[in-house]
C-alpha positions as CSV (number, residue, x, y, z in Angstrom):
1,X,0.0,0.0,0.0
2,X,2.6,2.2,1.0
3,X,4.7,1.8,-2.0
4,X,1.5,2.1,-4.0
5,X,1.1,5.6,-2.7
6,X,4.5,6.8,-3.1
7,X,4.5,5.3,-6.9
8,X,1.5,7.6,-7.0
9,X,3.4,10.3,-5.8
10,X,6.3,10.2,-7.6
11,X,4.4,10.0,-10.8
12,X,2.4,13.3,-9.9
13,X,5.7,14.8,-9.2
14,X,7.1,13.3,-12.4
15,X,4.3,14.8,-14.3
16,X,4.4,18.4,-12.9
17,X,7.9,18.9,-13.6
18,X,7.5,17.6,-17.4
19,X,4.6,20.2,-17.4
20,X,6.8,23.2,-15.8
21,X,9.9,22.5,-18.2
22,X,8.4,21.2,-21.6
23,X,6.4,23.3,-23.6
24,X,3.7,22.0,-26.0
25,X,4.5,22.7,-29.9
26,X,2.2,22.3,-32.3
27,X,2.9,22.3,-35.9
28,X,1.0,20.4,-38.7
29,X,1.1,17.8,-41.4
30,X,-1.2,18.8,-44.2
31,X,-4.5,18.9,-42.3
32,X,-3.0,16.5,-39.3
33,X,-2.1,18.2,-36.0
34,X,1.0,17.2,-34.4
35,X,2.3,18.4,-30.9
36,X,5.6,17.5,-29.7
37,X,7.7,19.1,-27.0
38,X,10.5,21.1,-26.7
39,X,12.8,21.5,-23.5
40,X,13.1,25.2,-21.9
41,X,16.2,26.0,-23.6
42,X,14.4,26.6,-26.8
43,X,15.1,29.6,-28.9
44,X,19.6,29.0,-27.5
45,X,21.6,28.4,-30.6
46,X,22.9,24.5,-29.2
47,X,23.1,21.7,-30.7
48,X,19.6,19.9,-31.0
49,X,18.6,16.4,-30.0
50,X,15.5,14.9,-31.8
51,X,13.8,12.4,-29.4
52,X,11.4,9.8,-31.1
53,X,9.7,8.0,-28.4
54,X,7.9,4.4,-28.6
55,X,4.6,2.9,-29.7
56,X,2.1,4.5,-28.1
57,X,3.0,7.4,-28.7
58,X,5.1,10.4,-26.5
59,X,5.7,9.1,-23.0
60,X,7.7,9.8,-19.6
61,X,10.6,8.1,-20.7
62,X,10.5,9.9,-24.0
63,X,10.5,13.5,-21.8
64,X,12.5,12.2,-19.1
65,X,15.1,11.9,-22.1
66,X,14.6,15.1,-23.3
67,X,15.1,17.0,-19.9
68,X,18.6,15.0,-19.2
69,X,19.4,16.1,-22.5
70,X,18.8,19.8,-22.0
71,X,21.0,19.4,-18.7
72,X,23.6,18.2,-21.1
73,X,23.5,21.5,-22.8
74,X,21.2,20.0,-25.8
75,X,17.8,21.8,-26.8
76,X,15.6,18.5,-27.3
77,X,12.4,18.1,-28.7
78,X,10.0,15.1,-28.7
79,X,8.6,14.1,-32.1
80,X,4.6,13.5,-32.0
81,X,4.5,10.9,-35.2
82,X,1.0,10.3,-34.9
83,X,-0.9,13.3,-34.4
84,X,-4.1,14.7,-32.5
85,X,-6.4,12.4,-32.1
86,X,-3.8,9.3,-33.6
87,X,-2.6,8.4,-30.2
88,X,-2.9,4.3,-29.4
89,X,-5.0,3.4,-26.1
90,X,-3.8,-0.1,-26.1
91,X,-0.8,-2.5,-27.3
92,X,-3.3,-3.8,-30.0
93,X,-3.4,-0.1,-31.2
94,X,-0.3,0.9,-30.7
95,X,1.0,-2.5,-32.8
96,X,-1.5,-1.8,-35.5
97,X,-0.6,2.3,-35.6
98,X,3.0,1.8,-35.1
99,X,3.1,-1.0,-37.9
100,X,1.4,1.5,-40.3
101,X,4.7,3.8,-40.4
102,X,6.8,0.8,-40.4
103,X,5.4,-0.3,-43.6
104,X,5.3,2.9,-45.0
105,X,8.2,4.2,-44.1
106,X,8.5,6.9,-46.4
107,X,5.6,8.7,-44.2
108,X,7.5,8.2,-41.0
109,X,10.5,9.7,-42.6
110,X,8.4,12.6,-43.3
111,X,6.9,13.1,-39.9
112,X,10.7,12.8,-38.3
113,X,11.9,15.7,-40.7
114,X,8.7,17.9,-39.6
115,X,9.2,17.2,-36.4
116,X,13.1,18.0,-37.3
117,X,12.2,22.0,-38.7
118,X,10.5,22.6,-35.8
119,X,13.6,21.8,-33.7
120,X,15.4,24.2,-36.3
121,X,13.1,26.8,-35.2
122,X,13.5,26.3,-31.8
123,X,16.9,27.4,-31.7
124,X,19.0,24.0,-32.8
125,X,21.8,24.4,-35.1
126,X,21.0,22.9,-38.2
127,X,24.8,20.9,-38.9
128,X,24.7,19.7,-35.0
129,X,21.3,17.5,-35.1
130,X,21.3,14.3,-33.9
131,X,17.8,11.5,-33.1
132,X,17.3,9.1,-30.7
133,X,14.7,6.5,-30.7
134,X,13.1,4.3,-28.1
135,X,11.5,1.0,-29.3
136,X,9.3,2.5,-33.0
137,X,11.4,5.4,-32.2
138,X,14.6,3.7,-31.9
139,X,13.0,2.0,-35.9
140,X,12.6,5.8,-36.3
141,X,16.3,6.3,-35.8
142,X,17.2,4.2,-37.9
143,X,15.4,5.2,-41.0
144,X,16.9,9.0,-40.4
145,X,19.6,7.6,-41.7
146,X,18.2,5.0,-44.2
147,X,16.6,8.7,-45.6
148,X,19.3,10.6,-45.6
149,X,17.5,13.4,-43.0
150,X,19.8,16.2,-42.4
151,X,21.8,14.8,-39.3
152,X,24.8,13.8,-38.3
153,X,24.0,10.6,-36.1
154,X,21.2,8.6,-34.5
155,X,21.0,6.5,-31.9
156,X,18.2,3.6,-31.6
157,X,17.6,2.3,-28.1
158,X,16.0,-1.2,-28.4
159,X,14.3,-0.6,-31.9
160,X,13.1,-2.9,-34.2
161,X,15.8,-3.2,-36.8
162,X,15.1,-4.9,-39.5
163,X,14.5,-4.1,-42.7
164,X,11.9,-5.2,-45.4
165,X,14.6,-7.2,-47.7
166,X,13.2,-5.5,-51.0
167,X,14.3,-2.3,-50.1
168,X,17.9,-1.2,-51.6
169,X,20.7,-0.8,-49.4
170,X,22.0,3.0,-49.9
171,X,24.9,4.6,-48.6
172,X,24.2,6.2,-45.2
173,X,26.0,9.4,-44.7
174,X,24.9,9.6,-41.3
175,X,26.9,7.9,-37.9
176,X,25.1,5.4,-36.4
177,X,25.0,4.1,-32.8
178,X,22.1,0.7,-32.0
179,X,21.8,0.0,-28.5
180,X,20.1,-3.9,-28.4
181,X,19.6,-5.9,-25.7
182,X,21.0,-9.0,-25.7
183,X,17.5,-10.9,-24.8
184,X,15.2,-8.6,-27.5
185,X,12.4,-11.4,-29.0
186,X,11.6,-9.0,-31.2
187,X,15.4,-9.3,-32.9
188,X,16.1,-12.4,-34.6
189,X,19.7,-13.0,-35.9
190,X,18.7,-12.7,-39.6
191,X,17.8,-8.9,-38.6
192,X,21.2,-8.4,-37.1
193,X,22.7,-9.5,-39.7
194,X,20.9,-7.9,-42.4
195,X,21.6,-4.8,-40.5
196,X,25.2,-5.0,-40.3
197,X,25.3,-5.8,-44.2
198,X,23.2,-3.0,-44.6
199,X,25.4,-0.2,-42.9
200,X,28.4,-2.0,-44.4
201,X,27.1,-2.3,-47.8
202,X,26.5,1.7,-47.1
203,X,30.1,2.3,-46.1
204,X,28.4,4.1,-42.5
205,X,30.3,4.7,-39.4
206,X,28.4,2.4,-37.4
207,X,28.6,0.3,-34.1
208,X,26.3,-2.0,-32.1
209,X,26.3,-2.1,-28.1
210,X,24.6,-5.5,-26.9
211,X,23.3,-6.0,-23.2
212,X,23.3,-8.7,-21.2
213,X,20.7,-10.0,-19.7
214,X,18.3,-7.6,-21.0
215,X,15.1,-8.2,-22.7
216,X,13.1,-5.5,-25.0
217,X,12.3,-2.0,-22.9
218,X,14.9,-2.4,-20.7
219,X,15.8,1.2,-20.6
220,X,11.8,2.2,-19.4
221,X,11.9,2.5,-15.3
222,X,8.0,1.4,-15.7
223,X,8.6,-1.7,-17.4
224,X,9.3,-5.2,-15.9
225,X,12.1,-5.9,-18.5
226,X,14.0,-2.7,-16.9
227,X,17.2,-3.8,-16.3
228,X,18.9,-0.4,-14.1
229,X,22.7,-1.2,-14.1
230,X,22.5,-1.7,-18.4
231,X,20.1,1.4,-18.5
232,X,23.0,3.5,-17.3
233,X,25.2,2.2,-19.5
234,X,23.0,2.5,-22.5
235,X,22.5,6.0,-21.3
236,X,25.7,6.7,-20.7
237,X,27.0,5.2,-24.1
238,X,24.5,7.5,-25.6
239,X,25.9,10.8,-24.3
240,X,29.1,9.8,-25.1
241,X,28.0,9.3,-28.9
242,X,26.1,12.7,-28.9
243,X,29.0,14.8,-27.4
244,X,31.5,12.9,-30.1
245,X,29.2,14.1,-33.0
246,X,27.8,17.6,-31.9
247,X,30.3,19.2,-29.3
C-alpha cells in the first residue's frame, strides 16, 4: 500500500515537472495536427537532439530523455508521429498504428523531418542534429539515416531493426550508434545480420552495443524488463555518442 502511494506520488511529481519544463509545440502535417515538445532552452543556438519515443505514442521516458538532454546542454524536442487524435490506447493499437509507419516508411520519414524543422526553429543548429529512438522510435532512428534526414547521427535504443529485404541498401552518410539488448524477441539473428550488411554495404560509421541480460524495454523504469545497471550504461554510451558528433 505504501509503495503504491509513493508510486503515485512520484508519478504526480514526475508529471508536474515535465509540465513546468516542456512546452507543448504544435505544428501540422497537411491537415494532421502534431504536438511535440521542446525543452526550456528553446530559442539558444545549441546543438539539438530529436527524441522519437515508442509505440504508443510520446511518453515519460521519451521527456525524461529530453530534460537529461537539455541538462547536457542540448535543446531536445519530442517528435509526435501520430498526431491529435492518432494516439494508441492499447498494445493492440499501438501495434496496428506503429506498424502502419513501419510499412510505410516513407511517411515516417516525413513526420521525423517535420518534427526535425521545428527543432530548427527552436533554436537548434542545423549541422549539430542528432535522433534518438526508443522501441518504433529507436525503428525511427534508424530510417533517419536510411533517408538521408539532415543529421549527423542517430541512436536507436531497443528498436526494431530490421528491414523489409526489397528495399535497396543506400549509402548512409549519417553515424550510427544501435543499443540492443541482448534478450530482445523482437530481434532475430537474420535482422542483425541484415543490419550489419546493410550499414556496411553503405560504407556508415556504425557500431552495435549489446546488453546482457536484458530483454526489449529495458531502458523504461515502468517496465518489468527494466534492467537499471544496463540502462545506465546505455544511457551513458549514448551521451558519449552525442557529445563525439555535436560538441
Amino acid at each position: 500500500m505504501i509503495r503504491s502511494i509513493l508510486l503515485s506520488a512520484f508519478l504526480m511529481a514526475s508529471g508536474t515537472i515535465f509540465s513546468q519544463n516542456l512546452k507543448t509545440v504544435s505544428y501540422q502535417d497537411g491537415s494532421q495536427k502534431l504536438n511535440g515538445l521542446v525543452t526550456s532552452n528553446a530559442g539558444k543556438k545549441l546543438p539539438g537532439v530529436l527524441v522519437l519515443p515508442a509505440w504508443k505514442g510520446i511518453d515519460d521516458e521519451a521527456k525524461n530523455a529530453a530534460l537529461e538532454l537539455e541538462k547536457q546542454g542540448y535543446v531536445a524536442f519530442v517528435a509526435d508521429i501520430y498526431g491529435e487524435g492518432n494516439i494508441p490506447t492499447d498494445n493492440d493499437s499501438a501495434a496496428k498504428t506503429a506498424g502502419y509507419y513501419k510499412k510505410n516508411y516513407d511517411a515516417y520519414q516525413k513526420r521525423i523531418s517535420l518534427a526535425l524543422e521545428q527543432l530548427k526553429k527552436n533554436g537548434a543548429i542545423s549541422s549539430k542534429i542528432a535522433v534518438i529512438g526508443y522501441c518504433f522510435g529507436g525503428t525511427g532512428a534508424l530510417e533517419s539515416a536510411r533517408g538521408s534526414l539532415p543529421v549527423v547521427g542517430v541512436v536507436s535504443i531497443h528498436g526494431s531493426i530490421g528491414k523489409d529485404q526489397t528495399r535497396k541498401n543506400n549509402p548512409i552518410s549519417t553515424k550510427i550508434l544501435v543499443e540492443n539488448p541482448a534478450d530482445d524477441k523482437g530481434v532475430t539473428p537474420e535482422d542483425y545480420n541484415n543490419l550489419i550488411k546493410e550499414m556496411n554495404d553503405g560504407k556508415a560509421d556504425w557500431q552495435i552495443i549489446t546488453y546482457a541480460n536484458s530483454k526489449h524495454t529495458f531502458t523504461d523504469p515502468k517496465s518489468a524488463d527494466y534492467n537499471e545497471v544496463m540502462a545506465k550504461r546505455a544511457w551513458n554510451h549514448t551521451l558519449m555518442f552525442l557529445k563525439e558528433i555535436l560538441k
